[in-house]
Residue frames relative to the residue before (quaternion, step in Angstrom):
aa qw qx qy qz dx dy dz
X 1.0000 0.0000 0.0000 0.0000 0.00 0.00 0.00
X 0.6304 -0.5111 0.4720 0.3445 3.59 -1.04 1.12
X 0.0336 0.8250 -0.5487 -0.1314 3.73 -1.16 0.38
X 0.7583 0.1318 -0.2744 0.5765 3.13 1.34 0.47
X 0.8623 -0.2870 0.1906 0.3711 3.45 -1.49 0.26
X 0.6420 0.5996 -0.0077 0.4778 3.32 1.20 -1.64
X 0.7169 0.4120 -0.1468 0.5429 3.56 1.50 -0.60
X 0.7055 0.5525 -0.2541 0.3640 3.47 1.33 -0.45
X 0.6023 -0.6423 0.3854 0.2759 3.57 -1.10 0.66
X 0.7804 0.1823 0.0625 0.5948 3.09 1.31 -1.41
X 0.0001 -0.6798 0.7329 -0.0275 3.83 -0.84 1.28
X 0.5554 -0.6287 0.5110 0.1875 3.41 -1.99 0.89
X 0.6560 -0.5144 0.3110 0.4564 3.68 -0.53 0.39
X 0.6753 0.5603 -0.1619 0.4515 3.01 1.45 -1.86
X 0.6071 0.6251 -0.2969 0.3906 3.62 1.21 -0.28
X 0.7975 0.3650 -0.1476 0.4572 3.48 1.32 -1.21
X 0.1136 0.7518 -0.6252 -0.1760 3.79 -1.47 -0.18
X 0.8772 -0.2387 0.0363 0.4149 3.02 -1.09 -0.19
X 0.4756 0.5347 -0.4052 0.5690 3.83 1.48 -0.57
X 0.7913 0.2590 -0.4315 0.3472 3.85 -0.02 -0.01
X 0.1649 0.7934 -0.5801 0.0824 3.58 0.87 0.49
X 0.5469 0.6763 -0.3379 0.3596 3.98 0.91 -0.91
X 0.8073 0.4012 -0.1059 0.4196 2.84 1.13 -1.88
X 0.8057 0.0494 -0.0993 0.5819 3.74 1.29 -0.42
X 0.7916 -0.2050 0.3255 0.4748 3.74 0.50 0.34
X 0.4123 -0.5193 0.6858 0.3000 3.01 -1.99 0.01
X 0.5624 0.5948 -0.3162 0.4796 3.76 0.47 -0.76
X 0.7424 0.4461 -0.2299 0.4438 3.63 0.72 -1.17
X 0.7488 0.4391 -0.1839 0.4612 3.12 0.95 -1.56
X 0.4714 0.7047 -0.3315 0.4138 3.39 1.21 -0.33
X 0.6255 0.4187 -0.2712 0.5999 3.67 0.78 -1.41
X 0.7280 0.4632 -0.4284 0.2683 3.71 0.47 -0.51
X 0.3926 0.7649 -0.1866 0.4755 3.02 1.60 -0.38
X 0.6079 0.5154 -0.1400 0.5875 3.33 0.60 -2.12
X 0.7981 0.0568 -0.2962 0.5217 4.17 -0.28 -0.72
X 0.3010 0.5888 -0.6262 0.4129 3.74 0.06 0.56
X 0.6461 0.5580 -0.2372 0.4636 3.54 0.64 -1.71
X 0.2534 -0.6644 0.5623 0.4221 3.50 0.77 -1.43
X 0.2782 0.6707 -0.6513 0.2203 3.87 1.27 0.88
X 0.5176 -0.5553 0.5056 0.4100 3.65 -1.05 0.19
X 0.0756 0.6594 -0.7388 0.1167 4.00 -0.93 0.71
X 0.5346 -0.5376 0.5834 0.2914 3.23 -1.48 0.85
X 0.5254 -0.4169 0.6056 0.4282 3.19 -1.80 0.36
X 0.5403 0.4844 -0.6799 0.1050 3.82 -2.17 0.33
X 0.6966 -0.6025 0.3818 0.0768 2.98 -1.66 0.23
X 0.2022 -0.8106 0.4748 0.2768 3.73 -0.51 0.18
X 0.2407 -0.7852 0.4937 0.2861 3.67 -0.84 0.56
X 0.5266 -0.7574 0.2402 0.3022 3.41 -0.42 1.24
X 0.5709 -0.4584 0.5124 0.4487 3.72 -0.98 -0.56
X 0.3786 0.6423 -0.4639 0.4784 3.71 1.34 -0.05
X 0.6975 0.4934 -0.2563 0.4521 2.95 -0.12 -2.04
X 0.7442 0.5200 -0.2462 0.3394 3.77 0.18 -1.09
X 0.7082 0.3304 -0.1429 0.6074 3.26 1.35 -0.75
X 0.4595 0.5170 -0.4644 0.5531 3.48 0.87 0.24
X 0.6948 0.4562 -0.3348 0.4439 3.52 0.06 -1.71
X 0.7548 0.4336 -0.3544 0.3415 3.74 0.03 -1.34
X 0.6770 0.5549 -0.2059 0.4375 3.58 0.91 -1.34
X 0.7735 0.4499 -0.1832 0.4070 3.55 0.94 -0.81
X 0.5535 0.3839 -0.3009 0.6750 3.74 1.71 -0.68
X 0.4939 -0.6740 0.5177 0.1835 3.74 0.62 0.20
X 0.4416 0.7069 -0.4337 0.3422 3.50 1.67 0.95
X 0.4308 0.6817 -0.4736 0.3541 3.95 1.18 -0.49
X 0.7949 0.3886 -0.2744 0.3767 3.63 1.01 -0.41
X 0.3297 0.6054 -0.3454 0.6368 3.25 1.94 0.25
X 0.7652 0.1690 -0.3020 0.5429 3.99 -0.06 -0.90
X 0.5833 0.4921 -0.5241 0.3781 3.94 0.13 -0.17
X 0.6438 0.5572 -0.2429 0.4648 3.53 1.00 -1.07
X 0.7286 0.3174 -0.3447 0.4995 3.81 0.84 -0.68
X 0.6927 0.4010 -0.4325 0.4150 3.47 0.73 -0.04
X 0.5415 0.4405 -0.5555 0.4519 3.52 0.67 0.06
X 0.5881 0.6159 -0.2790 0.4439 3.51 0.50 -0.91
X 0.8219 0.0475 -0.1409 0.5500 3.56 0.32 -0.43
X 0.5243 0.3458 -0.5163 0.5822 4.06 0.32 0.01
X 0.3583 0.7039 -0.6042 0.1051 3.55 -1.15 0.62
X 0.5443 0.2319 -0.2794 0.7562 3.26 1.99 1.17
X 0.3434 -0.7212 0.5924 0.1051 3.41 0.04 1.68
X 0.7155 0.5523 -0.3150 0.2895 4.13 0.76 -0.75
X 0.6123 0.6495 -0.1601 0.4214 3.14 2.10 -0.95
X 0.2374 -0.7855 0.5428 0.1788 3.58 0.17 1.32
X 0.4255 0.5582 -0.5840 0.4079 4.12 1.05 -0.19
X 0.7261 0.5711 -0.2736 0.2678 3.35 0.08 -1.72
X 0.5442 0.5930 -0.2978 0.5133 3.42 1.26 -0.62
X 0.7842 0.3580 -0.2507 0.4404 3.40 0.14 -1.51
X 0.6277 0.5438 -0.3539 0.4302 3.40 0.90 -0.90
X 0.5284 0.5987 -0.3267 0.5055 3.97 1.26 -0.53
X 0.7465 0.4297 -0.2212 0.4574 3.61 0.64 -1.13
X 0.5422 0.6180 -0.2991 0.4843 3.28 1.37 -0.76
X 0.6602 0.5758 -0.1187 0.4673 3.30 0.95 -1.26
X 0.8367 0.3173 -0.1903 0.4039 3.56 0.99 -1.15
X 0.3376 0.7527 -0.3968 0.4025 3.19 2.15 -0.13
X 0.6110 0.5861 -0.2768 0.4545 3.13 0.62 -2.25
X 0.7537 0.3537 -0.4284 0.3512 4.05 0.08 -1.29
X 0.5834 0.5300 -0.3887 0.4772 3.79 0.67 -0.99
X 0.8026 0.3930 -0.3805 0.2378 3.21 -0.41 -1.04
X 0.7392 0.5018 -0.0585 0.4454 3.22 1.80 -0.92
X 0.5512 0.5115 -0.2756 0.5988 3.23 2.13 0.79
X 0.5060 -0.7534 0.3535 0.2267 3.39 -0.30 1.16
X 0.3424 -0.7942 0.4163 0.2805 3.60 -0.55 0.94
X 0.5634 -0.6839 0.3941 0.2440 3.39 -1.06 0.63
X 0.6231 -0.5952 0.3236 0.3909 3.43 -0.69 1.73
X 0.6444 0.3674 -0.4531 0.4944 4.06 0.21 -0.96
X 0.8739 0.2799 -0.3140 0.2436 3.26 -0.54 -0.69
X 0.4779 0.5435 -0.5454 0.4228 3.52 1.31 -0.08
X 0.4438 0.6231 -0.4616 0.4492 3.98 1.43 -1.08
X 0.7260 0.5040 -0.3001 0.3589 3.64 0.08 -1.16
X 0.6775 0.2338 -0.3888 0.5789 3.86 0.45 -0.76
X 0.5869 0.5431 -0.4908 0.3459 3.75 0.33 -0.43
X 0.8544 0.1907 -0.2361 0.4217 3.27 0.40 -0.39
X 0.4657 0.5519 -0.5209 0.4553 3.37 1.15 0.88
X 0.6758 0.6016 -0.2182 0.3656 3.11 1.35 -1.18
X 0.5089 0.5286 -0.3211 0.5987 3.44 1.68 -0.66
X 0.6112 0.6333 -0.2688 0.3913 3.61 0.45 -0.96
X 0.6145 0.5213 -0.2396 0.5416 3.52 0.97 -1.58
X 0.6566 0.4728 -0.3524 0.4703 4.00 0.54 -1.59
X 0.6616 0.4953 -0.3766 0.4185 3.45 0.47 -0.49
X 0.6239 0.6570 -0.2410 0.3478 3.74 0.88 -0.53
């Protein structure tokens, strides 16, 4: 089990601001921000950069997307080459089973959230 902030899959909106950008985005940290303020934001959750580096490092895919982007960026100037890369690394994620902890994590944020 995760014991600190920095270890977890899943952080509440109400949890982050602008100091956790590393850990979940700007976009994420941002909304945390936003109900600091007392703007109205739905209740949900952010999935960390953990989770992300866990998933890639652990299905043994980080060397699958490094590989398609060397492979296909080979003109840093060519915005195709880029999209066609992302296109490319989508296809691997989406097509790599997710790992039992961290599905556990959105599942039980995600149960958590229905409850909200």
């Amino acid at each position: 089990m995760p014991s600190t902030r920095k270890e977890k899959f899943t952080l509440w909106f109400e949890e982050l601001d602008k100091n956790d950008i590393p850990l979940v985005g700007g976009k994420n940290a941002n909304l945390g921000e936003m109900l600091k303020a007392k703007i109205p934001v739905p209740p949900g959750f952010a999935i960390t950069a953990q989770a992300y580096e866990e998933f890639i490092t652990k299905t043994g895919i980080a060397e699958k997307i490094y590989k398609a982007i060397k492979e296909t960026v080979t003109d840093v100037n060519d915005p195709k080459q880029y999209e066609e890369a992302s296109k490319r690394i989508r296809r691997i994620i989406e097509s790599t089973p997710m790992l039992p902890e961290i599905e556990k994590a959105i599942r039980n944020a995600y149960s958590e959230l229905n409850k909200k």
